[in-house]
N, C-alpha and C positions, 0 to 999 in steps of 0.2 A: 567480554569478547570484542574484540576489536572488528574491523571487516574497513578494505580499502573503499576509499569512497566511492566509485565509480562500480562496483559489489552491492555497496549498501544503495546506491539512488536507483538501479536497477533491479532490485529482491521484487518489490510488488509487479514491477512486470513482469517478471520470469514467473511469480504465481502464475496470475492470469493465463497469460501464454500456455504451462502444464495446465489449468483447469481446463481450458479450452479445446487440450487437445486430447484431455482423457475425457470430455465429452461426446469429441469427434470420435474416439476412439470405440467408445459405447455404441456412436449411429453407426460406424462402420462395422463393426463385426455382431449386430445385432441385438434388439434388449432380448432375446431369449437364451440369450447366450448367460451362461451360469454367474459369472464375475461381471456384467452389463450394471448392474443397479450399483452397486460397489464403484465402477468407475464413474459414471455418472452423478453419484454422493461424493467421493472423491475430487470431480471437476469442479463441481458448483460450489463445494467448500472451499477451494483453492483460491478461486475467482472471488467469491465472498471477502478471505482474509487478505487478497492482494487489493482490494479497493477500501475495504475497511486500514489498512497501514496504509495507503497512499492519502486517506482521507486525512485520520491520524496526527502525519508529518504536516499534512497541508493546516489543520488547526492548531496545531503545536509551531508552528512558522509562523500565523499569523500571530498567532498572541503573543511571541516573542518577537516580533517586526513594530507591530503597534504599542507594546512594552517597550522597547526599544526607543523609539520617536519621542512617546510621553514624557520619557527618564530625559531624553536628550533636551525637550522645552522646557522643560522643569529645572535644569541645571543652569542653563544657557541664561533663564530670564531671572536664579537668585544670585547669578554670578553678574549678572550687568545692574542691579539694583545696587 
């Protein structure tokens, strides 16, 4: 599945953002309220999976930035020998 870029670099904050506001949503209308714990599981999992993908991308970036480099010194010094 595809997804335009500017969709795909914004997804973990749009998690976050719903986690936060289905926890808000929980203090606001009270934990005694029947679906409270449900939202509150619901937010904290949200929040959870938007920093774990943002995490993710950011380990997945560097290792391919510092792969990157390596491949590039390595090229550069059997091509001038």
């Amino acid at each position: 599945m595809w997804l335009p870029t500017s969709v795909y670099e914004w997804l973990p904050t749009s998690y976050v953002i719903i986690g936060v506001l289905f926890v808000v949503g929980a203090l606001y209308i009270g934990f005694s309220a029947p679906f409270a714990p449900i939202y509150v599981g619901l937010g904290v999992s949200s929040i959870l999976v938007g920093f774990l993908v943002q995490y993710k991308r950011y380990q997945f970036r560097k290792e391919n930035r510092s792969g990157a480099q390596s491949t590039a010194k390595t090229s550069t010094t059997t091509t001038s020998a």
